[in-house]
C-alpha positions as semicolon CSV with decimal commas, in nm:
position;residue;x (nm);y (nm);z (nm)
1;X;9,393;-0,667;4,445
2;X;9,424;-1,044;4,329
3;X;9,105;-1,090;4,574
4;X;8,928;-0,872;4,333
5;X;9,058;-1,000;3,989
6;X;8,978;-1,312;4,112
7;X;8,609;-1,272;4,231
8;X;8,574;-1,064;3,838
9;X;8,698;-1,353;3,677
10;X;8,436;-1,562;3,912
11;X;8,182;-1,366;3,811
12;X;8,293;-1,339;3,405
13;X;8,292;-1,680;3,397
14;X;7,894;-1,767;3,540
15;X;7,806;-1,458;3,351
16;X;7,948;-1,678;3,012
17;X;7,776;-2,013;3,163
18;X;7,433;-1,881;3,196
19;X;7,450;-1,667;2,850
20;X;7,582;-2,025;2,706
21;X;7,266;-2,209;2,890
22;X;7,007;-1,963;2,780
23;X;7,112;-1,935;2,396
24;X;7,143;-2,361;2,416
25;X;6,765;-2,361;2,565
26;X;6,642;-2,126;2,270
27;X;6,618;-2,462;2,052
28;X;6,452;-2,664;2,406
29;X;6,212;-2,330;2,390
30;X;6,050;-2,420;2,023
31;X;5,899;-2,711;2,185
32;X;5,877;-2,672;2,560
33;X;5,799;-2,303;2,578
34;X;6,042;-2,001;2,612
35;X;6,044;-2,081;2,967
36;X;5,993;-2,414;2,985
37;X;5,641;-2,394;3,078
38;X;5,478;-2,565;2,767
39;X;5,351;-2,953;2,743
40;X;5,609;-3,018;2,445
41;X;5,426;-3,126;2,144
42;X;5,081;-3,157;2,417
43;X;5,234;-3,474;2,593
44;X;5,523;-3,411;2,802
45;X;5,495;-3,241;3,178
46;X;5,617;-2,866;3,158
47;X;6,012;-2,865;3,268
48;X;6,021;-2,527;3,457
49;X;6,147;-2,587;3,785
50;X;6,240;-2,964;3,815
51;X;6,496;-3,016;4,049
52;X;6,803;-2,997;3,857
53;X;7,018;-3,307;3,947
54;X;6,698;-3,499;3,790
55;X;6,725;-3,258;3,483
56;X;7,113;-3,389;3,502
57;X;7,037;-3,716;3,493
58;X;6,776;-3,702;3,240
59;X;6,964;-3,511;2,976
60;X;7,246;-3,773;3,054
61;X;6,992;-4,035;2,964
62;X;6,930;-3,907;2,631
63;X;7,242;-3,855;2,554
64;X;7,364;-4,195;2,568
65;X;7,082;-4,300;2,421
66;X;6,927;-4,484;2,744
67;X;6,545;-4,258;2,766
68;X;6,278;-4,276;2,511
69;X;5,992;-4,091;2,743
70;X;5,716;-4,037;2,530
71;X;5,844;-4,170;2,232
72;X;6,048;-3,856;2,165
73;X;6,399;-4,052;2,225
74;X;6,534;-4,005;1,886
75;X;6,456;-3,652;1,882
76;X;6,575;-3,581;2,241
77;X;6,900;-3,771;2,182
78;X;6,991;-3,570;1,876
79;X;6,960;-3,276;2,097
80;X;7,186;-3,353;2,363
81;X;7,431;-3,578;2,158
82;X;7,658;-3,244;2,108
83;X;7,595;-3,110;2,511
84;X;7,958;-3,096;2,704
85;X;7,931;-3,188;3,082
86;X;7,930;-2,808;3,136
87;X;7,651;-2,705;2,894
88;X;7,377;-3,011;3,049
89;X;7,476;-2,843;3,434
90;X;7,436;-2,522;3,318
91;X;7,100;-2,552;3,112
92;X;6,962;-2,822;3,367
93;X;7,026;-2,513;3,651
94;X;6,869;-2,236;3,451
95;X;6,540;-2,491;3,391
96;X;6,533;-2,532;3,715
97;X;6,525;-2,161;3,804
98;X;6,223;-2,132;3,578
99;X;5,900;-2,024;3,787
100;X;5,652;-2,347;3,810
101;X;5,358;-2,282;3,558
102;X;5,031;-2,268;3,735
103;X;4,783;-2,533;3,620
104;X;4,408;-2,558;3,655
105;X;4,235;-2,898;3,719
106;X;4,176;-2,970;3,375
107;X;4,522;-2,919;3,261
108;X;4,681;-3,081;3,512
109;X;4,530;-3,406;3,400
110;X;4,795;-3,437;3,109
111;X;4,838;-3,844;3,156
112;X;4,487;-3,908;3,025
113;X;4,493;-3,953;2,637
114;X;4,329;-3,669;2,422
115;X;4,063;-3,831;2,208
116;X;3,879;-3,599;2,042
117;X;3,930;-3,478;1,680
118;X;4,012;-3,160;1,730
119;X;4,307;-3,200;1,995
120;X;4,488;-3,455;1,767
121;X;4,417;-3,177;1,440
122;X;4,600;-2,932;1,690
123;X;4,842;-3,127;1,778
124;X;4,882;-3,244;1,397
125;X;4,928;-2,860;1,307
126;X;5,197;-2,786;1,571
127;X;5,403;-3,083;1,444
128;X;5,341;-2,965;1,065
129;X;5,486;-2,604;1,119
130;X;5,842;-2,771;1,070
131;X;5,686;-2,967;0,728
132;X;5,530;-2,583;0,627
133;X;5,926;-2,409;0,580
134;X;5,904;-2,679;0,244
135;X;5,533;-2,741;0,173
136;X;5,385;-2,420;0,275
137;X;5,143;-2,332;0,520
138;X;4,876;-2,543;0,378
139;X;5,072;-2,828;0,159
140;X;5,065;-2,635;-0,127
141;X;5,377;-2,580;-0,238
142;X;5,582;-2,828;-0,445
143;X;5,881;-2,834;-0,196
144;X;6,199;-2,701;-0,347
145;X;5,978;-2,686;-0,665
146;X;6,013;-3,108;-0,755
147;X;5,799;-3,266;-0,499
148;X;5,389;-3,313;-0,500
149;X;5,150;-3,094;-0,322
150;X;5,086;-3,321;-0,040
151;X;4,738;-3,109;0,076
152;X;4,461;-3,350;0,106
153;X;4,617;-3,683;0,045
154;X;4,525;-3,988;0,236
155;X;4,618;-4,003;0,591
156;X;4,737;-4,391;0,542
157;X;4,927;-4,286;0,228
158;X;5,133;-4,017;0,422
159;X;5,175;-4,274;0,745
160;X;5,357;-4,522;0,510
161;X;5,541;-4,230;0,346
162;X;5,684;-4,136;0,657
163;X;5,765;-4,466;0,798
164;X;5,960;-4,520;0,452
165;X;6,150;-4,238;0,509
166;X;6,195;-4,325;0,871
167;X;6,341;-4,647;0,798
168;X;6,572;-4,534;0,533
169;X;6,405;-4,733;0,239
170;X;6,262;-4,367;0,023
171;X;6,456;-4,161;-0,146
172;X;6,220;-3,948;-0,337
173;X;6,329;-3,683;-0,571
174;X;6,666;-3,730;-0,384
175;X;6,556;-3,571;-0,059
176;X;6,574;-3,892;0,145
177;X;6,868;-3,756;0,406
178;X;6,641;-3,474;0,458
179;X;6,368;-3,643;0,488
180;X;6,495;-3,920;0,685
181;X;6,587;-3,655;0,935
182;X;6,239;-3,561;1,009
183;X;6,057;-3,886;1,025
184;X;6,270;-4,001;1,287
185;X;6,191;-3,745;1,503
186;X;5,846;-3,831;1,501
187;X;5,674;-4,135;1,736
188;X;5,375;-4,373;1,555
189;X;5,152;-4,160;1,740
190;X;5,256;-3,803;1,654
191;X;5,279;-3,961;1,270
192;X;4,950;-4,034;1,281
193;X;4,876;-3,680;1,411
194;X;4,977;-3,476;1,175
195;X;4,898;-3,737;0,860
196;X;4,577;-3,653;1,016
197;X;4,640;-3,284;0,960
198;X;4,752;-3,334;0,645
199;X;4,484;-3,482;0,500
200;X;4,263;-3,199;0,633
201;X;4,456;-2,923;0,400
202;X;4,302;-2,806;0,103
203;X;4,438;-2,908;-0,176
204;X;4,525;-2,644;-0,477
205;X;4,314;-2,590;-0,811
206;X;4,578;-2,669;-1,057
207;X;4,681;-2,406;-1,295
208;X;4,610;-2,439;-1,663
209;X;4,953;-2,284;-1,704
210;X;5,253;-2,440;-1,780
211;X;5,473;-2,518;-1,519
212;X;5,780;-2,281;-1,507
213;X;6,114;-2,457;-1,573
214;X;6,403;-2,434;-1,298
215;X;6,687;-2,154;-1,399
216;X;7,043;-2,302;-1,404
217;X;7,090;-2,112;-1,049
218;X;6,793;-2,272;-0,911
219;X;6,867;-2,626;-1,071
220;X;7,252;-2,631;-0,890
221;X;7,096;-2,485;-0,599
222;X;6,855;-2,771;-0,575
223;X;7,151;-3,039;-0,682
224;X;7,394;-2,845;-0,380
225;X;7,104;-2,936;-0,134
226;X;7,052;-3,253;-0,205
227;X;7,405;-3,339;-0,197
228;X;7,424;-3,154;0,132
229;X;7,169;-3,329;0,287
230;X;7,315;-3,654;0,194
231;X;7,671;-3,573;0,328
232;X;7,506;-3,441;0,694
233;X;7,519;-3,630;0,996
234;X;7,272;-3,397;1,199
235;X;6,914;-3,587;1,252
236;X;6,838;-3,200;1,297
237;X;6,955;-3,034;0,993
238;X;6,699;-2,871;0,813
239;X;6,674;-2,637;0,513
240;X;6,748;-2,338;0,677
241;X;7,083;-2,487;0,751
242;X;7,120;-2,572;0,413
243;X;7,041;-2,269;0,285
244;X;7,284;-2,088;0,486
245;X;7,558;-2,390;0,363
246;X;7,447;-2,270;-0,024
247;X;7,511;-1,915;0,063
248;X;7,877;-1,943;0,189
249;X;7,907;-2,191;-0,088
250;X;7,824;-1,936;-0,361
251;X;8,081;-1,659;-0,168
252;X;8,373;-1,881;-0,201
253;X;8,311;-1,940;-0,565
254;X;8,323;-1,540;-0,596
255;X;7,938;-1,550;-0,705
C-alpha cells in the first residue's frame, strides 16, 4: 500500500513539473516556435532537442547575467531572472525532448548574414508585432491616444528614438518606463530592423475633424498606466499587463 501511494505521489509530482515547464515555455514559444523549432527573431539556431545539461547551463548563464549570444542578453536575462532551479531543469528537459526540425541546405546556413531588403523588412515586421498592441498594425494609431503616428517617419529618427529610450534619457508623454522596457530588449541590429520597417508603413491622411477629447475614465486610465509603468520592475511588462493591473484596480474601488 505505501509502495503505491508513494509511486502516485512520484508520478503527481513529474505530472506538476512538466505542466509547470510547458506553461513557462509558452512565453520561450512567441519567439522560438511552439516547439522550439523556430530561428528566434531569424538569428538564433532552433532549440528543439539540445542536449539538456547545455540548455542548463545556458539558461544559468542568462540568468546571472553572464551570456549575451546574439545580442539578445538583456532580453534573455529578463526571462530567466524569475526561473527557480526546478523550473530551468524542468523546461531545459522538455526542450530537449522536442523533435530536431529538419533543415534544407539553404536554411541550414543561418551564420551567414541576410542582406537583402526584404529579409531585414521581415525581420523588421516580426519585431514590430509587439510595437502594433500600441501603434496599430501599420503605425497608425496614436498609442494610448497622446503619442504621434509613427508610420513613415525616418528610419534614423526612430534609431535615435529608441536608443533614447534605451538609455533612460526620454520620457515622452510619460511613457518612458514602458518604453524603456522595450528598447532594451532590442540589439543595434534588430533596431535598425524594424526602424527600417517602420519607415516603410504608410502613413495616415489626417482627418479634417477635430480630434476627440479623452473622457475623465479614459484620462485616469491613461494617468493609472503611466504611473504603473513607472512603479514596475519587469523589463517585460507590457500593456496587456497593465491593463489587467487597471481592471483589478477599478474592482477594488467598487467601479
Amino acid at each position: 500500500m505505501k509502495k503505491s501511494l508513494l509511486l502516485v505521489l512520484s508520478s503527481a509530482c513529474i505530472l506538476s513539473a512538466s505542466q509547470s515547464a510547458v506553461e513557462i515555455f509558452k512565453k520561450c514559444g512567441t519567439c522560438h516556435g511552439d516547439k522550439g523549432q523556430k530561428h528566434s527573431l531569424n538569428i538564433t539556431q532552433p532549440i528543439a532537442g539540445m542536449n539538456k545539461n547545455d540548455l542548463i547551463e545556458i539558461l544559468y548563464d542568462y540568468k546571472n547575467k553572464t551570456r549575451n549570444k546574439y545580442g539578445l542578453g538583456t532580453m534573455m536575462q529578463g526571462q530567466a531572472k524569475n526561473l527557480s532551479d526546478d523550473d530551468i531543469k524542468a523546461l531545459a528537459n522538455l526542450i530537449s525532448e522536442f523533435p530536431q526540425p529538419q533543415t534544407d541546405e539553404a536554411e541550414s546556413k543561418t551564420d551567414e548574414p541576410k542582406s537583402n531588403i526584404e529579409s531585414n523588412l521581415l525581420s523588421g515586421k516580426e519585431i514590430f508585432t509587439k510595437c502594433a498592441i500600441c501603434h496599430g498594425d501599420n503605425g497608425e494609431k496614436n498609442s494610448l491616444g497622446v503619442s504621434k503616428v509613427i508610420a513613415g517617419m525616418k528610419k534614423e529618427d526612430i534609431v535615435d528614438i529608441l536608443k533614447e529610450y534605451q538609455a533612460r534619457t526620454r520620457d515622452s508623454y510619460g511613457y518612458g518606463a514602458m518604453m524603456g522596457g522595450q528598447a532594451t530588449k532590442l540589439s543595434d541590429k534588430e533596431m535598425d530592423q524594424v526602424a527600417k520597417y517602420i519607415s516603410t508603413l504608410t502613413a495616415p491622411v489626417k482627418a479634417t475633424v477635430a480630434k476627440k477629447s479623452l473622457t475623465k475614465e479614459e484620462a485616469e486610465k491613461n494617468t493609472f498606466i503611466k504611473e504603473w509603468f513607472d512603479k514596475s520592475k519587469d523589463p517585460n511588462a507590457n500593456l496587456k499587463d497593465a491593463n489587467i493591473a487597471y481592471e483589478i484596480y477599478k474592482k477594488s474601488k467598487g467601479n
